[in-house]
TORBA-291773 format. One record per residue: x, y, z of N, C-alpha, C in turn; residue number from 1. Coordinates in steps of 0.001 Angstrom, whole numbers. Example, Ala and Ser with C-alpha at 12.3 -4.5 7.8 and 13.67 -1.06 7.14 Angstrom:
2
REC;13190;-5690;7800;12300;-4500;7800;13200;-3300;7800;1
REC;12850;-2250;7080;13670;-1060;7140;12900;30;7870;2
END
This chain:
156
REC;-89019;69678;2171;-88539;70917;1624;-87064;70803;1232;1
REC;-86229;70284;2041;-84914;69743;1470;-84594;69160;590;2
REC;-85839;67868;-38;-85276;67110;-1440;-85785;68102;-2213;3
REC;-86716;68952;-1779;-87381;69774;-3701;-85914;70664;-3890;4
REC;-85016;71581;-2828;-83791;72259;-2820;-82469;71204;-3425;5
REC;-82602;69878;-3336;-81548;69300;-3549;-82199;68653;-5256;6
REC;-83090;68528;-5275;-83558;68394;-7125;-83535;69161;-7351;7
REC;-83553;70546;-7236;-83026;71548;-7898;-81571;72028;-8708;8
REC;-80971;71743;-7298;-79700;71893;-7215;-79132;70656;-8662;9
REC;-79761;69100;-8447;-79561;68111;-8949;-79636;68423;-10560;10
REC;-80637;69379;-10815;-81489;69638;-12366;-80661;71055;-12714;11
REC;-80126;72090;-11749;-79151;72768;-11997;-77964;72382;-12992;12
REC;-77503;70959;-11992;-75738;70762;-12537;-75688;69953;-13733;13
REC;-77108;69073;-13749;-77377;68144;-15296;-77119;69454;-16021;14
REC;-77936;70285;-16166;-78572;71601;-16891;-76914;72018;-17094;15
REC;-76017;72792;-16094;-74642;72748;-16646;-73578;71718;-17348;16
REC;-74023;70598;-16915;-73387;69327;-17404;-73963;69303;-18596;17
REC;-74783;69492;-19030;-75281;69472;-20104;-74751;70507;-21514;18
REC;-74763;71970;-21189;-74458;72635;-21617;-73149;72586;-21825;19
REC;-72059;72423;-20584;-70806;72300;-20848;-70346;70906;-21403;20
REC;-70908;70203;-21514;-70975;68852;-22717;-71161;69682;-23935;21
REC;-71672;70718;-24481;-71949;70791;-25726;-71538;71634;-26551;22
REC;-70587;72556;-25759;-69336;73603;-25566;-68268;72446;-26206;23
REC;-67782;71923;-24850;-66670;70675;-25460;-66722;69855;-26366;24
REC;-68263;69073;-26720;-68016;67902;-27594;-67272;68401;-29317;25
REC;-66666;67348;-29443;-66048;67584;-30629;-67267;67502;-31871;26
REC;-66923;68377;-32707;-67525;68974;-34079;-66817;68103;-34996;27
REC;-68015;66905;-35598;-67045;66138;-36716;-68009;66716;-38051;28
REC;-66879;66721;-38704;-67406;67453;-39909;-67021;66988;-40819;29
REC;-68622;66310;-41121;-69537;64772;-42083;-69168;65233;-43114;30
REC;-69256;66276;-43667;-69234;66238;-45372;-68108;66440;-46003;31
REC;-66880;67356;-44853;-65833;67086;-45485;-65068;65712;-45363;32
REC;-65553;64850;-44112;-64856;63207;-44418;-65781;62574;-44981;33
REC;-66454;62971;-45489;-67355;62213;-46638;-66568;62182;-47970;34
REC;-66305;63497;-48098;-65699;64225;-49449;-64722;63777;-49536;35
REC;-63788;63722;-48747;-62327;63259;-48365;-62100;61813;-48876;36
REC;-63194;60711;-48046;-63213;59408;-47835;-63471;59308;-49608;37
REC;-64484;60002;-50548;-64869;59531;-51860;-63640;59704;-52402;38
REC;-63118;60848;-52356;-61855;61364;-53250;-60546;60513;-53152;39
REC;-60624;60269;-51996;-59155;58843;-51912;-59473;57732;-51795;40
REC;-60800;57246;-51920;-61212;55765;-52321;-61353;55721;-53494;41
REC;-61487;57080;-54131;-61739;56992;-55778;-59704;56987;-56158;42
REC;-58701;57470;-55587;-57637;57834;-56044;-57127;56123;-55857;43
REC;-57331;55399;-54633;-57109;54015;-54719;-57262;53125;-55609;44
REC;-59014;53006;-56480;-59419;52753;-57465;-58497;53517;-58436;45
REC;-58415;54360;-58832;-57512;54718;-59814;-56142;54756;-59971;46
REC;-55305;54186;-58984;-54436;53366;-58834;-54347;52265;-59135;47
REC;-55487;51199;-59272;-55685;50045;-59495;-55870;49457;-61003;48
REC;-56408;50424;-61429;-56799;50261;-62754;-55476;51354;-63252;49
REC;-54454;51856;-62887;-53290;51691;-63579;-52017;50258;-63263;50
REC;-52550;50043;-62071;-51477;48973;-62443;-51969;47813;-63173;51
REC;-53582;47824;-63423;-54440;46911;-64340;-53462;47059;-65672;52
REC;-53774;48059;-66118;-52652;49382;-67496;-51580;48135;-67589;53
REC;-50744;48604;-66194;-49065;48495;-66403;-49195;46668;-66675;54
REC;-49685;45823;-66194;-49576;44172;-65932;-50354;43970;-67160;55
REC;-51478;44762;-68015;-51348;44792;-69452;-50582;44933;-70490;56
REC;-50110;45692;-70044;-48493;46154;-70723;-47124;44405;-70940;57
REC;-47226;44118;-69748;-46366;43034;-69470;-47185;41730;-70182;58
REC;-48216;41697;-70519;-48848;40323;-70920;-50122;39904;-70606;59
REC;-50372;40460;-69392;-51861;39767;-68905;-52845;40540;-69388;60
REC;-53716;39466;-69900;-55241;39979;-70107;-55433;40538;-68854;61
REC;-57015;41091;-69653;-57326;42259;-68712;-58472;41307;-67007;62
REC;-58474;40412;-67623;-59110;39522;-66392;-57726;38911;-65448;63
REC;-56637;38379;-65938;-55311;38140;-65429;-54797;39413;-64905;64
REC;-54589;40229;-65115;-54129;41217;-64481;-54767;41737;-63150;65
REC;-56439;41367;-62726;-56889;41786;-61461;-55778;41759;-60534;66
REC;-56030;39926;-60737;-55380;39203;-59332;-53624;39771;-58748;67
REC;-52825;39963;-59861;-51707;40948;-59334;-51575;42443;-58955;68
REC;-52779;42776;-59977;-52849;44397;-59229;-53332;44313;-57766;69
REC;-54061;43285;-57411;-54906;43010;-56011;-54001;43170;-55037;70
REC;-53001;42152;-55491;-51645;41794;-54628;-50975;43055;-54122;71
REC;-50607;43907;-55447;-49720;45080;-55823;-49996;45877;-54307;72
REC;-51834;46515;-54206;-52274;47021;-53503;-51854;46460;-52195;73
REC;-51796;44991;-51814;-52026;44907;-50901;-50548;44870;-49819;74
REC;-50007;44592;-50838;-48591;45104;-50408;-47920;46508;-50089;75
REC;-48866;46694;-50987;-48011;48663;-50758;-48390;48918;-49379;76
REC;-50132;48559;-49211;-50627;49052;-47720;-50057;48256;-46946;77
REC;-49344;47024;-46894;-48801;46465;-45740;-47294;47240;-45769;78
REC;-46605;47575;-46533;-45367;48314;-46478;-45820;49186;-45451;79
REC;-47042;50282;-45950;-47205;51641;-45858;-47245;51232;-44099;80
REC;-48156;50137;-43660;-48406;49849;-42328;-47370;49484;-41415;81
REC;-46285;48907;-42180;-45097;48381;-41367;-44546;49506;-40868;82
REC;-43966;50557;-42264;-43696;51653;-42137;-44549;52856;-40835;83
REC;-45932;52593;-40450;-46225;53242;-39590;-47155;54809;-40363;84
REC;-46354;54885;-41897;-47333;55641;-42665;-48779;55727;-42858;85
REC;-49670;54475;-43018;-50651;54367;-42797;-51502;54783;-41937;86
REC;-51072;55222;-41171;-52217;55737;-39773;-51905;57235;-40218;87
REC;-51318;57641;-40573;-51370;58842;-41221;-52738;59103;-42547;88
REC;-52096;58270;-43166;-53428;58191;-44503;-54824;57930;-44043;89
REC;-54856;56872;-42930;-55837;56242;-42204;-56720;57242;-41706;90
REC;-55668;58492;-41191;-56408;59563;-40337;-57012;60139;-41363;91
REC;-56655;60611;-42300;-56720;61981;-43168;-57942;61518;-44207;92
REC;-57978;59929;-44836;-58581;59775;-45848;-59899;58703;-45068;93
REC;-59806;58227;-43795;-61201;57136;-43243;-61372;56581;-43598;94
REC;-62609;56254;-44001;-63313;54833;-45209;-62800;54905;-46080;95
REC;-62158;55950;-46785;-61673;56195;-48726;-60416;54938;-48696;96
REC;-59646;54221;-47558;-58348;53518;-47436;-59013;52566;-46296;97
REC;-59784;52275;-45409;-60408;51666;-45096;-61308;50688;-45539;98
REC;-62150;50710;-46619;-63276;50111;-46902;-62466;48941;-48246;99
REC;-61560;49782;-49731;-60817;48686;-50391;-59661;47606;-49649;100
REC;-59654;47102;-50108;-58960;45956;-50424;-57347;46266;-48917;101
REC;-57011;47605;-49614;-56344;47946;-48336;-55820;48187;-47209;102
REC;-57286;48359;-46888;-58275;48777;-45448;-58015;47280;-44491;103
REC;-58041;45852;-45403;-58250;44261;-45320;-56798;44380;-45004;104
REC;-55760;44964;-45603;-54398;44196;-45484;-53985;45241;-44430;105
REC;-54258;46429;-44266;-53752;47244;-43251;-54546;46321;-41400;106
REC;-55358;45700;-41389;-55952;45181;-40307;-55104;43654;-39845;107
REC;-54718;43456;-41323;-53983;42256;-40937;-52399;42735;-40271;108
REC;-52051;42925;-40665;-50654;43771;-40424;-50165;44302;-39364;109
REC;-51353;45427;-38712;-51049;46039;-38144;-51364;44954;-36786;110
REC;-52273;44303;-36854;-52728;42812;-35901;-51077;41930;-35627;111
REC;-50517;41591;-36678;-49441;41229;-36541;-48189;42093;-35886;112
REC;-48265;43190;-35993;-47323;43902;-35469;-47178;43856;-34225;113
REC;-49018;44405;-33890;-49074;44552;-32461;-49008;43146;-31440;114
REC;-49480;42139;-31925;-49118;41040;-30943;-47980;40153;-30980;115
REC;-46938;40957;-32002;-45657;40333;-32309;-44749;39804;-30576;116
REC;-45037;41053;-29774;-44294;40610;-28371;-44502;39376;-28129;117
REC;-45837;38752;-28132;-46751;37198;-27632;-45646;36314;-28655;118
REC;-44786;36477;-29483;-43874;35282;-29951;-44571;35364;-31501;119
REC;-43935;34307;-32492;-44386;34304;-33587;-45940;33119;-34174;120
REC;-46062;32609;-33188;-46425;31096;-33300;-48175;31781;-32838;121
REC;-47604;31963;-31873;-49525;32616;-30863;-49372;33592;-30838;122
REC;-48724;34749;-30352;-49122;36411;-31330;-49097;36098;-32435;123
REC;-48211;36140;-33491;-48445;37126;-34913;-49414;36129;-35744;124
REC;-48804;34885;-35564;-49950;33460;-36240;-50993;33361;-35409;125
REC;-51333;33396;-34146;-52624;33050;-33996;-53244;34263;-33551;126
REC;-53070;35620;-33725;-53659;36508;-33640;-53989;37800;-34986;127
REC;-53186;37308;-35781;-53183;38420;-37065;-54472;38443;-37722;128
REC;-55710;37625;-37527;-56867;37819;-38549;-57679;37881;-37379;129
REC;-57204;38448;-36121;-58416;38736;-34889;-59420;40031;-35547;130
REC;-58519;41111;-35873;-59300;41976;-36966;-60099;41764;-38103;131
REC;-59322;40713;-38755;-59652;40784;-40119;-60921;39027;-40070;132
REC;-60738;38470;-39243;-61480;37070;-39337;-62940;37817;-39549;133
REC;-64289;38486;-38771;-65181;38736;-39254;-65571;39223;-40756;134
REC;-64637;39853;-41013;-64463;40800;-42230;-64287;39045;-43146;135
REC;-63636;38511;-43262;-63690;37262;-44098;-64952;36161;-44085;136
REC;-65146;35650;-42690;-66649;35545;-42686;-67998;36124;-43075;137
REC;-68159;37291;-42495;-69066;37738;-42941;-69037;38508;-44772;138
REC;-67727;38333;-45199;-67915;38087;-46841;-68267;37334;-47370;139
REC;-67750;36030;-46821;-68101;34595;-47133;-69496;34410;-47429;140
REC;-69942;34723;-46052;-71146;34540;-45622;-72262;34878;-46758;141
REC;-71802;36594;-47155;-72841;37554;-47963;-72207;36855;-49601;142
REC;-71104;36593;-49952;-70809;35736;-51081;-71973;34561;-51461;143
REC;-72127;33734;-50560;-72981;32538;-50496;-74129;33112;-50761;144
REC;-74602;34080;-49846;-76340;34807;-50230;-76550;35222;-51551;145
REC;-75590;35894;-51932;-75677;36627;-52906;-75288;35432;-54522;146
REC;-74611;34321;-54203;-74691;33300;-55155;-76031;32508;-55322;147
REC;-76656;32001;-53951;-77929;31245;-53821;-79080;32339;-54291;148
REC;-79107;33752;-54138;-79771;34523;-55056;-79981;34479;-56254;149
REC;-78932;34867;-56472;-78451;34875;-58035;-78623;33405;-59149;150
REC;-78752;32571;-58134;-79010;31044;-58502;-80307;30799;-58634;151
REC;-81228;31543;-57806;-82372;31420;-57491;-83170;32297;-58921;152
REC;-83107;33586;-58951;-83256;34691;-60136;-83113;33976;-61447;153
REC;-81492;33563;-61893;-81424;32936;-62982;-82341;31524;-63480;154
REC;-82655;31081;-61902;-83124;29922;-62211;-82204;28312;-62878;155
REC;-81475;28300;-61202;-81028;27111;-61685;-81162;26286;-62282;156
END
């Protein structure tokens, strides 16, 4: 008669634990960082293809000009990261500054910053692509698939 009073008691406090879990849990709200994330991954892209514009302007074809606008980007976000700005944008915009090209140089950076104490040699050099090393592999990786596909389709 005591354990059926103490499973009670037990199925009581889940039953409040439960409820007051669902009071507190935080409310993320999908469609406006959905909306958010498109609108400043699209404003990134359209950043890109003006400095495509501007390095047209200066001389480069429009295939020559990627590779410095690439750069352009990837510098601004390592400024923006040194600067500490980035986690600001980071918060506000998610995947939209996360997922380009950006997202790659803000991981490196901020990797370097943080294990700068460990010295320059084994923090910032042998730890700066602890973030970013999968992210290069597993491009690699899907690069290769997606060539031996494409090799395969065309018919080598």
């Amino acid at each position: 008669m005591g354990s059926s009073k103490a499973k009670q008691r037990q199925q009581l406090q889940r039953k409040d634990y439960q409820r007051l879990s669902a009071q507190k849990r935080l409310k993320i709200p999908v469609a406006r960082n959905t909306m958010v994330a498109f609108v400043v991954g699209g404003l990134v892209s359209v950043l890109g293809q003006v400095l495509i514009f501007l390095y047209m302007r200066l001389g480069f074809s429009a295939e020559q000009a990627a590779s410095p606008m690439v750069a352009t980007l990837i510098v601004i976000a390592s400024v923006l990261t040194g600067l500490g700005v980035w986690d600001y944008i980071g918060q506000f915009a998610g995947a939209g500054v996360g997922v380009p090209v950006t997202g790659f140089a803000n991981s490196i950076v901020s990797s370097a910053i943080e294990f700068k104490r460990e010295g320059y040699i084994l923090g910032v050099g042998g730890r700066m692509f602890q973030l970013a090393g999968p992210v290069i592999v597993y491009g690699v990786v899907t690069a290769l698939v997606v060539g031996i596909l494409h090799g395969l389709v065309r018919g080598l």
